[in-house]
Backbone as JSON Lines, residues from 0, in Angstrom:
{"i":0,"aa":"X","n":[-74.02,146.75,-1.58],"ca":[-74.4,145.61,-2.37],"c":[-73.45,144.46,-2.13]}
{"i":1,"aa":"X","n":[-73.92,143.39,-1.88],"ca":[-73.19,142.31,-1.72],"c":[-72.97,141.56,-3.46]}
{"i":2,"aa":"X","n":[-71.77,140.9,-3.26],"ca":[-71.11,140.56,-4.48],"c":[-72.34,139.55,-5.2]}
{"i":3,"aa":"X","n":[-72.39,139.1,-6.52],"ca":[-73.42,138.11,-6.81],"c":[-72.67,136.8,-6.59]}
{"i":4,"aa":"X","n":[-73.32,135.75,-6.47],"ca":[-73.04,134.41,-6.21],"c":[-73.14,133.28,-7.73]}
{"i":5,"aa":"X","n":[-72.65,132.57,-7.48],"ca":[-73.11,131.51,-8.77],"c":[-72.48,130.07,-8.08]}
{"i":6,"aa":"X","n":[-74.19,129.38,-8.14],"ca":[-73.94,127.84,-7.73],"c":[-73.8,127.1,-9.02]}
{"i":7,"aa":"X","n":[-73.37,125.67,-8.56],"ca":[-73.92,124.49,-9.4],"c":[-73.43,123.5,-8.59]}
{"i":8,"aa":"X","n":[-74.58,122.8,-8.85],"ca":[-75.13,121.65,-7.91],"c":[-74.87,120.52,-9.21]}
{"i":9,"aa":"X","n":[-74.49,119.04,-8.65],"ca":[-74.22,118.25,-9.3],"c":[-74.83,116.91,-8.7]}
{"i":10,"aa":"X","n":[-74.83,115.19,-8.8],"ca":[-75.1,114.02,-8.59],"c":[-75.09,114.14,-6.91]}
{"i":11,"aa":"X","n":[-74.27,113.92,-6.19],"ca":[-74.1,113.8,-4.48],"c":[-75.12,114.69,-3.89]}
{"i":12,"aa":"X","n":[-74.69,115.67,-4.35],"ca":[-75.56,117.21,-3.39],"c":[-76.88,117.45,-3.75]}
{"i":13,"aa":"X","n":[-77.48,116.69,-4.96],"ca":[-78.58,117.01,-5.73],"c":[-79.39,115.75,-4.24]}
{"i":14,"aa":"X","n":[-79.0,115.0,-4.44],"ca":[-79.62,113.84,-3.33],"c":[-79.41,113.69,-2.43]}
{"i":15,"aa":"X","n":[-78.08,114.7,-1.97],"ca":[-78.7,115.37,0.27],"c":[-79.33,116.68,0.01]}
{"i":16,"aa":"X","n":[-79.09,117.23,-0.89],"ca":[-80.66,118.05,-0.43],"c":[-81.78,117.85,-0.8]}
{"i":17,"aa":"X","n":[-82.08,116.66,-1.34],"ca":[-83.2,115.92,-1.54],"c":[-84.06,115.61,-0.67]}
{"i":18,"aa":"X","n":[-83.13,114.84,0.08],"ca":[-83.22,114.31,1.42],"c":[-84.16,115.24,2.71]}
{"i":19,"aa":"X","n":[-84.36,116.47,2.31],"ca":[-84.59,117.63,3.43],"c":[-85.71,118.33,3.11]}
{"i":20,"aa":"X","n":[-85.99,118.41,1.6],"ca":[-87.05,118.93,1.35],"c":[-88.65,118.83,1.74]}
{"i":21,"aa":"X","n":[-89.38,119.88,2.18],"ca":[-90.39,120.04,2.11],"c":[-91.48,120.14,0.82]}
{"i":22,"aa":"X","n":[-92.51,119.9,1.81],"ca":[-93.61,120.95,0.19],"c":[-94.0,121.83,0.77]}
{"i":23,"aa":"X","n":[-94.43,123.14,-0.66],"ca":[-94.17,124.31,-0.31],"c":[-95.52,124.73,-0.26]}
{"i":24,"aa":"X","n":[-96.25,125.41,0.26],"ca":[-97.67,126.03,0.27],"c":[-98.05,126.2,-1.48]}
{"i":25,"aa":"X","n":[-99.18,126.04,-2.21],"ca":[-99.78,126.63,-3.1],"c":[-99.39,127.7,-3.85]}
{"i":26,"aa":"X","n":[-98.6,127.74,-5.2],"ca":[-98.3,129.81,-5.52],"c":[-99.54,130.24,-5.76]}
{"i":27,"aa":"X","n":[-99.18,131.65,-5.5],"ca":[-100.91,132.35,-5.91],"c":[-99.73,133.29,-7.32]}
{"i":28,"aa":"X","n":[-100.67,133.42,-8.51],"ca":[-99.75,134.22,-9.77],"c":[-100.16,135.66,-9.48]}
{"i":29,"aa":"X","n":[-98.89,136.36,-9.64],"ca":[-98.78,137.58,-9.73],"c":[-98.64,138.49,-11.26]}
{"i":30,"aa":"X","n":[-97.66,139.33,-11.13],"ca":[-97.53,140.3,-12.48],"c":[-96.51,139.19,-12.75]}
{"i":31,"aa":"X","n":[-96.61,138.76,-14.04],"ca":[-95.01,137.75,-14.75],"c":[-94.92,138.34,-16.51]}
{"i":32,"aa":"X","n":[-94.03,137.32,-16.9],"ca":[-93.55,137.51,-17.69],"c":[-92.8,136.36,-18.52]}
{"i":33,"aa":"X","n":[-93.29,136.16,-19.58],"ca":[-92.47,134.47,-20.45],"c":[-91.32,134.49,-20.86]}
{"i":34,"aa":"X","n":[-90.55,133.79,-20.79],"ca":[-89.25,133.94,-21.44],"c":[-88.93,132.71,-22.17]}
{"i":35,"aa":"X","n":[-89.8,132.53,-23.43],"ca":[-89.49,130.98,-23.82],"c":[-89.63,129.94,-22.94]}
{"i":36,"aa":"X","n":[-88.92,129.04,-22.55],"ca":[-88.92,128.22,-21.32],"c":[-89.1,128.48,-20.43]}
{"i":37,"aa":"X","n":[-88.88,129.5,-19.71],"ca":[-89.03,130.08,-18.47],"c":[-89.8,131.4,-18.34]}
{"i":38,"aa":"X","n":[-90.19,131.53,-17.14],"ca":[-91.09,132.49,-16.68],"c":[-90.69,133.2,-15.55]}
{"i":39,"aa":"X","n":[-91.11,134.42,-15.52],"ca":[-90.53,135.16,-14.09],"c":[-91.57,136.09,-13.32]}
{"i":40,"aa":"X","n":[-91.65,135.67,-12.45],"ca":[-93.02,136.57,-11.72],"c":[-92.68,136.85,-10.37]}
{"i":41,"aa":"X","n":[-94.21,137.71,-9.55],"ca":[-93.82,137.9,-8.45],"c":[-95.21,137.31,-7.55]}
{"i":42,"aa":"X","n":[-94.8,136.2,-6.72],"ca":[-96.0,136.09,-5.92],"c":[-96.28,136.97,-4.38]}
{"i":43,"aa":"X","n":[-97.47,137.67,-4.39],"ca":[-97.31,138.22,-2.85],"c":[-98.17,137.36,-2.26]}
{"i":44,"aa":"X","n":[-97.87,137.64,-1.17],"ca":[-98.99,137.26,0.54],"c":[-99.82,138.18,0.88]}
{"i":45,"aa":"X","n":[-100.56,138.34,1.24],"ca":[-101.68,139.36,1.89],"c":[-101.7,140.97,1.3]}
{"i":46,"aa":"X","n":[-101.84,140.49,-0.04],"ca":[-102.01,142.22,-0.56],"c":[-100.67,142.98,0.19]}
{"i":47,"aa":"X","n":[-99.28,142.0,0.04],"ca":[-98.44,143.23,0.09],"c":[-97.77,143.73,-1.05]}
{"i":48,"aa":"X","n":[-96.58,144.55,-0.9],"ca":[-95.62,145.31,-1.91],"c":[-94.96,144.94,-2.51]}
{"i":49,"aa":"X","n":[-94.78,144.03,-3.31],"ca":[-93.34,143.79,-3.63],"c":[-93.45,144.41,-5.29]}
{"i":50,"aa":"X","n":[-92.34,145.4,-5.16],"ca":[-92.32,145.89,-6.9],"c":[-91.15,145.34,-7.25]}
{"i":51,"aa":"X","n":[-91.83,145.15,-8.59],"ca":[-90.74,144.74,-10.3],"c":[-90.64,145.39,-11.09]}
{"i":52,"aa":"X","n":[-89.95,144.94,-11.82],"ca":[-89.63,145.3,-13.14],"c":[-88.81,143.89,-13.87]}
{"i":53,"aa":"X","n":[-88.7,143.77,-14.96],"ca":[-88.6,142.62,-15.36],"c":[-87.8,142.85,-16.87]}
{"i":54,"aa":"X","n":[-86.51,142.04,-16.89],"ca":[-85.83,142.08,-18.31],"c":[-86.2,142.28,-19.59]}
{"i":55,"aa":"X","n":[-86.27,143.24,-20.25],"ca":[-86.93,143.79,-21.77],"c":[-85.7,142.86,-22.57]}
{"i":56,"aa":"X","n":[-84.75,142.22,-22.63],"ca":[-84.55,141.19,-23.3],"c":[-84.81,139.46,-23.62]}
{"i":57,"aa":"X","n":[-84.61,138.87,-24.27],"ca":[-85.07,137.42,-24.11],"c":[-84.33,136.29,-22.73]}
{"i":58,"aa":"X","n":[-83.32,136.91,-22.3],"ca":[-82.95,136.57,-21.04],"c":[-83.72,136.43,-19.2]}
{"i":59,"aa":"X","n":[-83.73,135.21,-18.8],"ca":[-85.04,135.89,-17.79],"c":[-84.21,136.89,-16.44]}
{"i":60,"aa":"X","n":[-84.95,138.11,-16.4],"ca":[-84.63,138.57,-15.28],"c":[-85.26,139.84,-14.81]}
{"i":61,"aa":"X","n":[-84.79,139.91,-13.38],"ca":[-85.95,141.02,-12.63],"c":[-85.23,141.96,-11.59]}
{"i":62,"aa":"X","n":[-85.94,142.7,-11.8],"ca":[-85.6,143.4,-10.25],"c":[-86.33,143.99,-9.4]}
{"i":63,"aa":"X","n":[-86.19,143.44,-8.32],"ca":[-87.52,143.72,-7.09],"c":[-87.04,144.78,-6.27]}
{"i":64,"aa":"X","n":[-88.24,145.25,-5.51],"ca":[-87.8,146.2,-4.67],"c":[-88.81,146.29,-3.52]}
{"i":65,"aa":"X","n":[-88.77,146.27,-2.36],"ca":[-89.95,146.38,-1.16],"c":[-89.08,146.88,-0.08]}
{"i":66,"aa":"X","n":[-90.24,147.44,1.19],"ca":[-89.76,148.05,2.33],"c":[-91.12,147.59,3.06]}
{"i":67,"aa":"X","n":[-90.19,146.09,4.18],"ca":[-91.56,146.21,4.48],"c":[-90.94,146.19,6.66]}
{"i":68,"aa":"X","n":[-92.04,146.14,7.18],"ca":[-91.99,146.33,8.67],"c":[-91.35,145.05,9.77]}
{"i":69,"aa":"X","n":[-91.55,144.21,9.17],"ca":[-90.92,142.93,10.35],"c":[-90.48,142.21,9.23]}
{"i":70,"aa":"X","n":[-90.22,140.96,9.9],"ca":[-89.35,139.82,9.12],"c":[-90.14,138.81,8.77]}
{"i":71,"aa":"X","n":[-91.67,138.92,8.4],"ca":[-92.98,137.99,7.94],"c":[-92.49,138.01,6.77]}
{"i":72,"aa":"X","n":[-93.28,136.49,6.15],"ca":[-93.11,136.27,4.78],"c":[-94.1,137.0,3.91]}
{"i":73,"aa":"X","n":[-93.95,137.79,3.21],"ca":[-94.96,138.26,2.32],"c":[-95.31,138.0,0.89]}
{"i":74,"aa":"X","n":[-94.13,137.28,0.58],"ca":[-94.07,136.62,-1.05],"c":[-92.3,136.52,-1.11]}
{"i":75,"aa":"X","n":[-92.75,136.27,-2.88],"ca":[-91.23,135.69,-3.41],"c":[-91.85,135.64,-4.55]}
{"i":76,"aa":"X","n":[-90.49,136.84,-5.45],"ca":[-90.14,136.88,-6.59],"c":[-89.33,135.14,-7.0]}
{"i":77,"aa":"X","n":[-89.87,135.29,-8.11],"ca":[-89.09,133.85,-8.71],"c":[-88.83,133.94,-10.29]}
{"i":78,"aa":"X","n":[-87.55,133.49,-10.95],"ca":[-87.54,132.49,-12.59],"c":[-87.98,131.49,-12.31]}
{"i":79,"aa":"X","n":[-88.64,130.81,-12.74],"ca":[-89.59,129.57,-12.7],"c":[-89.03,128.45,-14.14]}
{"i":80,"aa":"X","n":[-88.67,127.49,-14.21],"ca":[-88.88,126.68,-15.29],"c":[-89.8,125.46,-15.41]}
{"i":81,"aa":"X","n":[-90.33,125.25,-15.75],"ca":[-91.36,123.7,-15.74],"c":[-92.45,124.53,-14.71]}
{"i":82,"aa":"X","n":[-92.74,123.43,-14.38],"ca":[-94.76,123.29,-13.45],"c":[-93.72,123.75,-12.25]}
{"i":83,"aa":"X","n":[-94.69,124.73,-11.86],"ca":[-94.64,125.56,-10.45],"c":[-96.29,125.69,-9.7]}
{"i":84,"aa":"X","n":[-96.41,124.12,-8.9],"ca":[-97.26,123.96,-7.99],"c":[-98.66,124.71,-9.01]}
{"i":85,"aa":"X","n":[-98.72,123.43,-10.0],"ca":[-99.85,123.47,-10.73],"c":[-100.35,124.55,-12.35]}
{"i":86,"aa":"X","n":[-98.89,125.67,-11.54],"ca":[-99.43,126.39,-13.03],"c":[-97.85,126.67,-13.84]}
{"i":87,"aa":"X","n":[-97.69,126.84,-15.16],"ca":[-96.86,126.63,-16.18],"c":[-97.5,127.81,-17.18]}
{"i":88,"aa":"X","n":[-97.17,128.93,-17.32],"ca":[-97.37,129.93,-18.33],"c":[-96.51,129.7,-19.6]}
{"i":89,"aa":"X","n":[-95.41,128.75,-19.37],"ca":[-93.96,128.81,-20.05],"c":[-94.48,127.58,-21.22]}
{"i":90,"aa":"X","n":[-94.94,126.48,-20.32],"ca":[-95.67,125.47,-21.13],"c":[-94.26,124.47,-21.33]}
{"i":91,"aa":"X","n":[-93.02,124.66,-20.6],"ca":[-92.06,124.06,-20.52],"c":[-92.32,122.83,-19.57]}
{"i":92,"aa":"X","n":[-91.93,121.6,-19.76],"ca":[-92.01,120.37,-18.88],"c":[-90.68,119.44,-18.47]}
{"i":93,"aa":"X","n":[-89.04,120.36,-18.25],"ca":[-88.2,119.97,-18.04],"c":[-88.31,119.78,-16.29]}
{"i":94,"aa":"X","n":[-89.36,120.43,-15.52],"ca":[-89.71,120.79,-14.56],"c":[-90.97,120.54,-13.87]}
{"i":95,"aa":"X","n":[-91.36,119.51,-13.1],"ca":[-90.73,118.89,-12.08],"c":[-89.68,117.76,-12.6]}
{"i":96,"aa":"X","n":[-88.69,116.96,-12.12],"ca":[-88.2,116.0,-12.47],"c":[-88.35,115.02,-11.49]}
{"i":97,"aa":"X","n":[-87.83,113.59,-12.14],"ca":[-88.45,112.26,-11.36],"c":[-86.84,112.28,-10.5]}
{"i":98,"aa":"X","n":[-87.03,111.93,-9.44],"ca":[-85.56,111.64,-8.43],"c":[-85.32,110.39,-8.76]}
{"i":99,"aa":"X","n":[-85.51,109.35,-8.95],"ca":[-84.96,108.07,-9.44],"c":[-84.55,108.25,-10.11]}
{"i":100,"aa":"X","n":[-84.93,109.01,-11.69],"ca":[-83.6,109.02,-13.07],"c":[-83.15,110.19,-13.2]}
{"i":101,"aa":"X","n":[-83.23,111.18,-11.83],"ca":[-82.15,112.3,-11.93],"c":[-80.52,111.76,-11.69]}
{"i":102,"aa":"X","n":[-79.24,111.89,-12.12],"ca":[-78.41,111.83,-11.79],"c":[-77.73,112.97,-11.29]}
{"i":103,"aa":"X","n":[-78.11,114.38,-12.4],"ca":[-77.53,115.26,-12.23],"c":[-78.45,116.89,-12.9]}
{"i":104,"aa":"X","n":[-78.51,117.66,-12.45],"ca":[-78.86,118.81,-12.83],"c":[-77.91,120.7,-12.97]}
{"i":105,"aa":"X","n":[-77.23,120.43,-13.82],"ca":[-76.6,121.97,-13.96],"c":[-77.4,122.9,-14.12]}
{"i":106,"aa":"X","n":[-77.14,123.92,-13.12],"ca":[-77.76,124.66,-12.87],"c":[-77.01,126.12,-12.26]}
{"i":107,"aa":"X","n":[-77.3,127.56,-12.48],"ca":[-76.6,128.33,-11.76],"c":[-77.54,129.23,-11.95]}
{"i":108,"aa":"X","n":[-77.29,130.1,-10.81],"ca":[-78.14,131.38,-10.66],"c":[-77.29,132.72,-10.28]}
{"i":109,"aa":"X","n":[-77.55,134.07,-10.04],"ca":[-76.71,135.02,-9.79],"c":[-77.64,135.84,-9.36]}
{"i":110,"aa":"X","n":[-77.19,136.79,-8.06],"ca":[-78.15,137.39,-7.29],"c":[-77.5,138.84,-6.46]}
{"i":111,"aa":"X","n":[-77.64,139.63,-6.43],"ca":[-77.14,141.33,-5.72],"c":[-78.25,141.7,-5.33]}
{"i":112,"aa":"X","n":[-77.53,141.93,-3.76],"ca":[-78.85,142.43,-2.54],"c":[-77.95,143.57,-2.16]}
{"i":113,"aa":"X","n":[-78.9,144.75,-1.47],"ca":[-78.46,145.69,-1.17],"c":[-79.58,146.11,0.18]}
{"i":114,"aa":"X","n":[-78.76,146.96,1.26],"ca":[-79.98,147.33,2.03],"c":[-79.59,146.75,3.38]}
{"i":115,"aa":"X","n":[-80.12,147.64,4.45],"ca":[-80.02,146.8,5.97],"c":[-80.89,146.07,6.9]}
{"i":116,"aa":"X","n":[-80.42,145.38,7.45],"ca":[-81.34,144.35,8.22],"c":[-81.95,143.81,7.77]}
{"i":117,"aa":"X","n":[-81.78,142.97,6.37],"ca":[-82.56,142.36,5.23],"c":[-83.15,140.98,5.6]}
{"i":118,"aa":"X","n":[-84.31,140.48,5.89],"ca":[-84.84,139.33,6.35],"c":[-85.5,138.73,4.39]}
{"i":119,"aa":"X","n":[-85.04,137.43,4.89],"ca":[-85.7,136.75,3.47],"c":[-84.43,135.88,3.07]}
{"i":120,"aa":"X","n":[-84.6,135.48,1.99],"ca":[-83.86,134.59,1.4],"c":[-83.7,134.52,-0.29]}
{"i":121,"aa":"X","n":[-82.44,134.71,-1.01],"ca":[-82.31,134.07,-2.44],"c":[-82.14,132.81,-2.76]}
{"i":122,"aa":"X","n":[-82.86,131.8,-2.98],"ca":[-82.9,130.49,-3.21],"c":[-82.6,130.33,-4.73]}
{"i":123,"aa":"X","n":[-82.41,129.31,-4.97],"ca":[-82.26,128.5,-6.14],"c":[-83.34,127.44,-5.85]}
{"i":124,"aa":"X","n":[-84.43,127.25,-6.76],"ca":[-85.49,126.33,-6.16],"c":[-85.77,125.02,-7.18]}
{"i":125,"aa":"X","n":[-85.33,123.21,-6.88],"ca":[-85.7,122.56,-7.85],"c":[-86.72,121.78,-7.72]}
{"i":126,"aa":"X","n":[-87.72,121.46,-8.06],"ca":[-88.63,121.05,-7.92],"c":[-89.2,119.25,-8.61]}
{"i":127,"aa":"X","n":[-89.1,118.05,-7.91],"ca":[-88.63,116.84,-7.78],"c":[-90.25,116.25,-8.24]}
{"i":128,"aa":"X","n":[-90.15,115.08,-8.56],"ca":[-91.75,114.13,-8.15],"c":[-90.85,112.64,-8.24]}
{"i":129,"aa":"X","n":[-91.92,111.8,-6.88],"ca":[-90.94,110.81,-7.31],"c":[-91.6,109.76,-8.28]}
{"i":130,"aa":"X","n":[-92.63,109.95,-8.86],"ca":[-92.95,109.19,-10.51],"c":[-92.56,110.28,-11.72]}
{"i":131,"aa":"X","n":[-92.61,109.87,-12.64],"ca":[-92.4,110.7,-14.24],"c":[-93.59,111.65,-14.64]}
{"i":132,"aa":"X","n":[-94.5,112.04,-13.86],"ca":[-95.82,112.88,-14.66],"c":[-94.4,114.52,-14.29]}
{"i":133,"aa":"X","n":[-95.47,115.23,-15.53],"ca":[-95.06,116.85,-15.28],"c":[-96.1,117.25,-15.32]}
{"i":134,"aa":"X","n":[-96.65,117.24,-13.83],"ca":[-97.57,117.93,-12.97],"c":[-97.16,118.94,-11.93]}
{"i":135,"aa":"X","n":[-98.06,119.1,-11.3],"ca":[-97.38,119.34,-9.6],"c":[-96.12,118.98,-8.83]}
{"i":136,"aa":"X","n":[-95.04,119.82,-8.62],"ca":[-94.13,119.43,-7.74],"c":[-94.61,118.59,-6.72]}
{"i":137,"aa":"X","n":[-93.94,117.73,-6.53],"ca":[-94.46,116.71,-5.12],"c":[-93.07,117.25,-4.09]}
{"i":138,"aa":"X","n":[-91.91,117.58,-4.46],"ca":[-91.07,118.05,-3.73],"c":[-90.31,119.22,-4.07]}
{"i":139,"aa":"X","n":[-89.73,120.27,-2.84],"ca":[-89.15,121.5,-3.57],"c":[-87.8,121.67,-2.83]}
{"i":140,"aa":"X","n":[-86.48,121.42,-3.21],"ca":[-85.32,121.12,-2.79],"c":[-84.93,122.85,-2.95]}
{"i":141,"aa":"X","n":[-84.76,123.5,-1.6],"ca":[-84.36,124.94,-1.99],"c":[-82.55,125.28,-1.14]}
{"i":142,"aa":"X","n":[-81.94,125.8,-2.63],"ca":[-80.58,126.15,-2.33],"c":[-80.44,127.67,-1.65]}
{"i":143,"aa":"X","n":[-80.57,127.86,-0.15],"ca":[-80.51,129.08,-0.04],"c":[-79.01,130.17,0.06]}
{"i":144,"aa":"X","n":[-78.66,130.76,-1.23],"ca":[-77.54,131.57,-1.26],"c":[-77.49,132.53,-0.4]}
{"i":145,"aa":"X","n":[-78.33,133.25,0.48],"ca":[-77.84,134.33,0.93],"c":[-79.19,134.44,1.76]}
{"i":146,"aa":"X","n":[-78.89,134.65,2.95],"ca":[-80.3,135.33,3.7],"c":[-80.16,135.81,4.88]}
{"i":147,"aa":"X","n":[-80.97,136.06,5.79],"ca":[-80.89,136.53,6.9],"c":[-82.46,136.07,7.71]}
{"i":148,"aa":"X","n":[-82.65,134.88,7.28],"ca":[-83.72,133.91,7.65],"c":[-83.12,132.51,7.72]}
{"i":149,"aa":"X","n":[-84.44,131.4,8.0],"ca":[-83.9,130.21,7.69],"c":[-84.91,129.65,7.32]}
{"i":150,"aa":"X","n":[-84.7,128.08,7.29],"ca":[-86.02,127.17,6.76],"c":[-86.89,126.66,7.66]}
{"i":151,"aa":"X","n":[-88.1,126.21,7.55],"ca":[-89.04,125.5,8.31],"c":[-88.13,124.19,8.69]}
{"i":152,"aa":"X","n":[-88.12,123.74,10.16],"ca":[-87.52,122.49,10.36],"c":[-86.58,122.67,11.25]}
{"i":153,"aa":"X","n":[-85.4,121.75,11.44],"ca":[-84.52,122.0,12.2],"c":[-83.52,121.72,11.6]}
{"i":154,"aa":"X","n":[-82.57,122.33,12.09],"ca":[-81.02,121.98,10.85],"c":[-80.24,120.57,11.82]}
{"i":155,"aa":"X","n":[-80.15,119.9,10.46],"ca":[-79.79,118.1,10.54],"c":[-78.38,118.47,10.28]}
{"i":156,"aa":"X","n":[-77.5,119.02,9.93],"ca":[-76.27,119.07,9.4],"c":[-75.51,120.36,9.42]}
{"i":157,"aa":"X","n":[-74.33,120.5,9.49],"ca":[-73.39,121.83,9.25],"c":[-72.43,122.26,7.69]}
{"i":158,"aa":"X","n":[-72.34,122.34,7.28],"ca":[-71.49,122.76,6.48],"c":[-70.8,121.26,5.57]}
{"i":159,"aa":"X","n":[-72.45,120.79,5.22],"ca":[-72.58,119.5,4.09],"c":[-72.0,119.61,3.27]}
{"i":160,"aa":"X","n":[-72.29,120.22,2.5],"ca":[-72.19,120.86,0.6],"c":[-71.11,121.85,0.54]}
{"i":161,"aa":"X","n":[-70.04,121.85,0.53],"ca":[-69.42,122.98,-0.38],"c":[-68.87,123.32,-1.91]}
{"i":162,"aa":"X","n":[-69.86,124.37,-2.45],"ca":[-69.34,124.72,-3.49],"c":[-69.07,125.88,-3.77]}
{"i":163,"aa":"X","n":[-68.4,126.89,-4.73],"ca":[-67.84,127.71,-5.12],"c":[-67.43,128.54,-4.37]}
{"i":164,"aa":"X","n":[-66.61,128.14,-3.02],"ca":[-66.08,129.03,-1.82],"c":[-67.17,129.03,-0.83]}
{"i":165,"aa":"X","n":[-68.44,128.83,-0.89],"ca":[-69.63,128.3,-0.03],"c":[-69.68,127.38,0.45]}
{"i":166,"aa":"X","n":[-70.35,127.11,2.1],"ca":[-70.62,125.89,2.31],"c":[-72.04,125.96,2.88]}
{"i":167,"aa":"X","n":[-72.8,124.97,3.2],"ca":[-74.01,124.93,3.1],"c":[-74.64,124.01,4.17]}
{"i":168,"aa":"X","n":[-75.63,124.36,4.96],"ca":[-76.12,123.61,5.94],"c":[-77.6,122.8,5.47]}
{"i":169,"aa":"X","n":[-77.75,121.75,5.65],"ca":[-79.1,120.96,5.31],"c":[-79.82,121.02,6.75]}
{"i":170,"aa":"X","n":[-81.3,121.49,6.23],"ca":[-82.19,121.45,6.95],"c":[-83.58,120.65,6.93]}
């Protein structure tokens, strides 16, 4: 098991990785779960595996588990807060936010992977619009902590962002 991580992203770094983001394909909803503000589910791809289980306290959290054959995307477990590409079970609207009157967003996440030759990624995912509706993400700025993949695109930068003993490449 690799150690867990904990970011936070602040004013500068919130707006170079702004700068890089894509949009993300459509979620399709899986098995979830509400947590007040937030929600936690699992989306798959093509009728595959991915098992959960999911925090029996008011705290959001999960734990996944799959074994699958190559390094294809098949889904992604997520905590979700606000509108996630159209749907909101949570009914929370801190999420998408407008990038013009963002200054700053605190934020941290914590994550333990275990297992070999692990393809995929733990992101931290924020999700932008650049008017004020809380609709649809128009943009999805993703912090990737740990993977053994990468992003769609080409990497523009090396070791941009460093925070908490991490440093971070924009793509």
């Amino acid at each position: 098991m690799t150690p867990s991580k904990h970011l936070r992203f602040h004013g500068k770094e919130l707006v170079a990785a702004c700068m890089l983001a894509l949009l993300a394909p459509a979620a399709e909803a899986g098995p979830n779960k509400v947590y007040g503000s937030e929600f936690a589910w699992v989306n798959n791809f093509n009728n595959s595996i991915i098992n959960s289980s999911f925090s029996t306290n008011s705290v959001p959290g999960m734990t996944v588990w799959y074994n699958f054959s190559s390094n294809s995307l098949y889904g992604y477990p997520a905590i979700v807060r606000g509108w996630h590409y159209g749907w909101n079970p949570a009914g929370d609207t801190l999420f998408p936010k407008q990038i013009a009157a963002t200054r700053s967003i605190p934020c941290s996440f914590s994550y333990s992977s275990g297992g070999t030759n692990m393809a995929g990624d733990f992101a931290y995912d924020m999700f932008l619009r650049w008017d004020n509706q809380k609709s649809t993400p128009q943009l999805e700025v993703m912090v990737w902590a740990g993977n053994n993949s990468w992003p769609i695109g080409s990497q523009t930068g090396t070791n941009v962002i460093s925070e908490g003993g991490a440093s971070f490449d924009l793509w």
